[in-house]
Structures are given as C-alpha cells and as structure tokens.
N, CA, C and O of each residue as an XYZ file, in Angstrom:
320
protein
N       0.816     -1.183      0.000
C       0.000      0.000      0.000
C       0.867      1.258      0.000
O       0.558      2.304     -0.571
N       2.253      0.997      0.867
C       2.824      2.054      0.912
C       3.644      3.062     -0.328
O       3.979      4.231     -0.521
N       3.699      1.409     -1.126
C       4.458      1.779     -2.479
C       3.368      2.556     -3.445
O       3.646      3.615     -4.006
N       2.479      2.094     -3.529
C       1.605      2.766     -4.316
C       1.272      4.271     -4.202
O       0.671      4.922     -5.057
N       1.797      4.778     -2.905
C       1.519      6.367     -2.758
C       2.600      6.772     -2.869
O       2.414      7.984     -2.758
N       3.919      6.592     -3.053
C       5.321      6.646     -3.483
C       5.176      6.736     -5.398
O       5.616      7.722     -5.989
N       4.630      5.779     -6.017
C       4.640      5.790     -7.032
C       3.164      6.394     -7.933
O       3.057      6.375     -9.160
N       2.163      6.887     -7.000
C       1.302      7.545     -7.674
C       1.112      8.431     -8.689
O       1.974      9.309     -8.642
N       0.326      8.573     -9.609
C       0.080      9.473    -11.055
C       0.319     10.822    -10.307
O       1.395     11.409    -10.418
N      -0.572     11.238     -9.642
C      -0.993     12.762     -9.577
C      -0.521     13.353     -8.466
O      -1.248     14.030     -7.738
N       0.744     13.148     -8.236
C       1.852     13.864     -7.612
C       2.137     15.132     -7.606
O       2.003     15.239     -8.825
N       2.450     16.318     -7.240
C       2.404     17.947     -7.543
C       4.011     17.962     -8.221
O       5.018     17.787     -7.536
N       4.019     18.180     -9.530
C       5.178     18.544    -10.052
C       5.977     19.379     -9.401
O       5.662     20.526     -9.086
N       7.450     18.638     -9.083
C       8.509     19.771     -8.616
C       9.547     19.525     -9.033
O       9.511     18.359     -9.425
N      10.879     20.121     -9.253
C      11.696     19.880     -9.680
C      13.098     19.424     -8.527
O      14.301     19.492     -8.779
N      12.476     18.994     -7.334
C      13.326     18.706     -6.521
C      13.293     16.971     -6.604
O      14.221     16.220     -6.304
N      11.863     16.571     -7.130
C      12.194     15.240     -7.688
C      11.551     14.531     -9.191
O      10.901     13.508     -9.410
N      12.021     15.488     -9.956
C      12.558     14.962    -11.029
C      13.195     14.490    -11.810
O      14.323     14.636    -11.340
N      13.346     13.773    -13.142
C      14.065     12.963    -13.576
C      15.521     13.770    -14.578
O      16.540     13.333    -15.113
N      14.995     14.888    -14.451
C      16.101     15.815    -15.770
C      17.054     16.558    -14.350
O      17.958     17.183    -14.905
N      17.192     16.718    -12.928
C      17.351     17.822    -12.675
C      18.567     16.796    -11.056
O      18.566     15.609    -10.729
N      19.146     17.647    -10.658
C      19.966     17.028    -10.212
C      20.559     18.066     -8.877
O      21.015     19.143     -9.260
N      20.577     17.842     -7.536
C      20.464     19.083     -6.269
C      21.973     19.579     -6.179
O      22.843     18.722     -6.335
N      22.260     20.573     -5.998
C      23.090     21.638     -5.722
C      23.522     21.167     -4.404
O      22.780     20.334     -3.883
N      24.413     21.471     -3.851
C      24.738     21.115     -2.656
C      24.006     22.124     -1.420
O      24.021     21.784     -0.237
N      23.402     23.347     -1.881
C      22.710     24.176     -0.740
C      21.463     23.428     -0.750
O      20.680     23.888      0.080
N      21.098     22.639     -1.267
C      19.401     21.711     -0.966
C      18.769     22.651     -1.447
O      18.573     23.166     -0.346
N      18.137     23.521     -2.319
C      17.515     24.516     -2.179
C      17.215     24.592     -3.955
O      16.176     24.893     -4.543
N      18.458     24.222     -4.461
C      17.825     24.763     -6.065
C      18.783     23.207     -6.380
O      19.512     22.424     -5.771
N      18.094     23.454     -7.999
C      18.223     22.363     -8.881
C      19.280     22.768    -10.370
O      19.420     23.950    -10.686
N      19.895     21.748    -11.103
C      20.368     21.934    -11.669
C      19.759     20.981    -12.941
O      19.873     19.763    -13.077
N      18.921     22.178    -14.023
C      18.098     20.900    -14.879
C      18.483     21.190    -15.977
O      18.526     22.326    -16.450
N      18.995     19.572    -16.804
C      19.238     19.812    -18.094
C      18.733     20.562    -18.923
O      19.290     21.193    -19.821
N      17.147     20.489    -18.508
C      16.486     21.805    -19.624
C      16.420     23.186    -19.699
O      16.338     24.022    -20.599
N      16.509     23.178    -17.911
C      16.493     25.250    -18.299
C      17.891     25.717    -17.352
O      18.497     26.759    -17.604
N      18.240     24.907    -16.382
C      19.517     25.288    -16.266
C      19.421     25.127    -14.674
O      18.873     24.151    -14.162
N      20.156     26.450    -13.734
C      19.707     26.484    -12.295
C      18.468     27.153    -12.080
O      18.091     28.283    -12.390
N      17.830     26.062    -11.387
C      15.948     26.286    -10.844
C      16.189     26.439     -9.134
O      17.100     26.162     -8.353
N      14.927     27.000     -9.045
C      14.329     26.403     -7.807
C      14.373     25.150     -7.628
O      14.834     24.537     -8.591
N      13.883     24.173     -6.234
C      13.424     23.438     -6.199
C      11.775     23.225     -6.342
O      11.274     22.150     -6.669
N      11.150     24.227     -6.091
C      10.051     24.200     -6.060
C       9.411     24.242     -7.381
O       8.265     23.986     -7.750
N      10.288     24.570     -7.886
C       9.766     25.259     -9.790
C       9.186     24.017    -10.462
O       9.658     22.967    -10.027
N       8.300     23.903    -11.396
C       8.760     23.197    -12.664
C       7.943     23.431    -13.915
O       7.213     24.370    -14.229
N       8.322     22.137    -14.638
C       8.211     22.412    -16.284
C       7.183     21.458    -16.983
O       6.670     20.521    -16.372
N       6.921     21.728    -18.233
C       6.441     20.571    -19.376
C       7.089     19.722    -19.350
O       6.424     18.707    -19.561
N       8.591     19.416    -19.126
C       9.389     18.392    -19.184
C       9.579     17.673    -17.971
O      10.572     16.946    -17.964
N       8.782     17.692    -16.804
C       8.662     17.232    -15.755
C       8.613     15.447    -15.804
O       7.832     15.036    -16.661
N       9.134     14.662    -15.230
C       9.462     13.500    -15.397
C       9.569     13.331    -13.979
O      10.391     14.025    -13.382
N       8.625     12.238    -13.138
C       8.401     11.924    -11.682
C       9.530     10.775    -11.883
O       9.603      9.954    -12.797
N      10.408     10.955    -10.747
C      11.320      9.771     -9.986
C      11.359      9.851     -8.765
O      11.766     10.820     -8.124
N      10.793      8.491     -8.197
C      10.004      7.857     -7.176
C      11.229      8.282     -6.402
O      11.137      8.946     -5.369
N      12.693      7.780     -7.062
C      13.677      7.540     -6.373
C      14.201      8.990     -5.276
O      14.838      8.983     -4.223
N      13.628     10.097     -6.049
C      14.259     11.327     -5.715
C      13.395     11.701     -4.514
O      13.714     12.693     -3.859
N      12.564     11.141     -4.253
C      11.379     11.849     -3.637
C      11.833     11.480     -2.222
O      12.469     10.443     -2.035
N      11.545     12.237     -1.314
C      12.029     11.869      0.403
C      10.539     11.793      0.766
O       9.951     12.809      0.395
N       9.812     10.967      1.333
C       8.484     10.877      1.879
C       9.083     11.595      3.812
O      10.119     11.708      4.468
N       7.554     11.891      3.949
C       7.630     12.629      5.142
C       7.792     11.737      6.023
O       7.385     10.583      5.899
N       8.586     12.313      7.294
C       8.368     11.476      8.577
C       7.630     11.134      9.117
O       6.836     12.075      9.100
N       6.956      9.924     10.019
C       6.404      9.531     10.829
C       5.621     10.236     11.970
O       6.217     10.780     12.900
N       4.250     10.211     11.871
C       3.807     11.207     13.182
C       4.498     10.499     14.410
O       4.625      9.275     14.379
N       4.974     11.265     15.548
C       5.363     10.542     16.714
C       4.095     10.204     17.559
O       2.930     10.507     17.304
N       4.518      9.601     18.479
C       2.852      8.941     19.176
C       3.213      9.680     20.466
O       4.247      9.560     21.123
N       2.122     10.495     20.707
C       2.080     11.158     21.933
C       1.069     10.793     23.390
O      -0.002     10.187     23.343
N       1.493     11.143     24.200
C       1.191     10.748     25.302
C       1.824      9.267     26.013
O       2.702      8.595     25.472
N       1.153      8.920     27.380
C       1.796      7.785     27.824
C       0.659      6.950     28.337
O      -0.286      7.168     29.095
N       1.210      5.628     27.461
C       0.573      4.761     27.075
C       1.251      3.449     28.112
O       2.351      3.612     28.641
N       0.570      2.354     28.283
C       0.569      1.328     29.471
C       0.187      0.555     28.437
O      -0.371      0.744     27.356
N       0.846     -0.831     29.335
C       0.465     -2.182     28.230
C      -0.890     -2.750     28.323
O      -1.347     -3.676     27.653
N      -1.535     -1.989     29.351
C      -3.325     -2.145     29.530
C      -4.116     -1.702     28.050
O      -5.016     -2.353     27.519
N      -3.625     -0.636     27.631
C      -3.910     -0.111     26.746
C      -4.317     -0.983     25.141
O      -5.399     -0.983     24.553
N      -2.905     -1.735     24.716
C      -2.759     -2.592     24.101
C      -3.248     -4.489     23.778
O      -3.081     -5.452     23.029
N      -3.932     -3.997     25.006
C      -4.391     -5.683     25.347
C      -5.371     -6.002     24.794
O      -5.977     -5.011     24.387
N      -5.965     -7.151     24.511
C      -7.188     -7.470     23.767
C      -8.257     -7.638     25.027
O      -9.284     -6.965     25.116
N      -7.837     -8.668     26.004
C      -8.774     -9.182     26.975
C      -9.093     -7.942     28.287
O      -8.997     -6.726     28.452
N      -9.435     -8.924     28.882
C     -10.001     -7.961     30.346
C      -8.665     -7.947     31.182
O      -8.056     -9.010     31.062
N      -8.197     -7.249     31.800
C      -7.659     -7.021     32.519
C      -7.948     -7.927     34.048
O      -7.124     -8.536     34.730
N      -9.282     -7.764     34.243
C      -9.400     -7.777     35.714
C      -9.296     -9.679     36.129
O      -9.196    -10.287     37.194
N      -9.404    -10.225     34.309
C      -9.430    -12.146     34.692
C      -7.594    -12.369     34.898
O      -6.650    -12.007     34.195
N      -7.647    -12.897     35.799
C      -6.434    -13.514     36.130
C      -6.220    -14.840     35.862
O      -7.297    -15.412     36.034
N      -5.431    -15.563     35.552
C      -5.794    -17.505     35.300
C      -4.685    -17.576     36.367
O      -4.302    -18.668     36.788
C-alpha cells in the first residue's frame, strides 16, 4: 500500500524530484538539463516523476503515555 503512494500518477510537479534535474549542494535549487539552475520548487512541461528522488515525510510521533493495559485485547481484571 505504501508503495503505491510513493509511485502515484498525480503527484504535484517539482523539480526537486525529477528525472532531468539534479540538487546543488545548498538543498535549495536544482540543476536541470532543460532550463539550467531552478528552484526546487519550480517546474516544467518536461517534468518526469522519480520515485527515487522523492524523500516521503516522517512519521507522526505517538504522543502521550501509554501502558500495556492499553494494548491488550482481553479484560484485565481475569487472572488464570
């Protein structure tokens, strides 16, 4: 499931992960065969999605504090 939203059609074109364009060492702009130094944010008609370039977001962290009561399926209160 996870791959499939990694490799989805209707992605928002950017040129920070595209297939023509290649990062600068300040992270910030691009270097694309077609129009030259970009933004990262920029892009083009010649836009070409690579899955590979793309950094997916981090993980929500899990907040609050949680007990192994929490997690249990059964009753708590049966003892064997």
């Amino acid at each position: 499931m996870r791959l499939k939203k990694l490799l989805r059609k209707d992605i928002e074109p950017r040129c920070t992960y595209c297939a023509h364009g290649v990062p600068l060492a300040d992270g910030q702009r691009i270097v694309c065969r077609r129009r030259g130094v970009v933004d990262g944010a920029d892009h083009c008609r010649a836009f070409r999605y690579d899955p590979l370039r793309r950094i997916p977001p981090k993980p929500a962290a899990l907040r609050g504090h949680f007990t192994d009561a929490d997690f249990s399926l059964g009753d708590n209160d049966e003892t064997k």
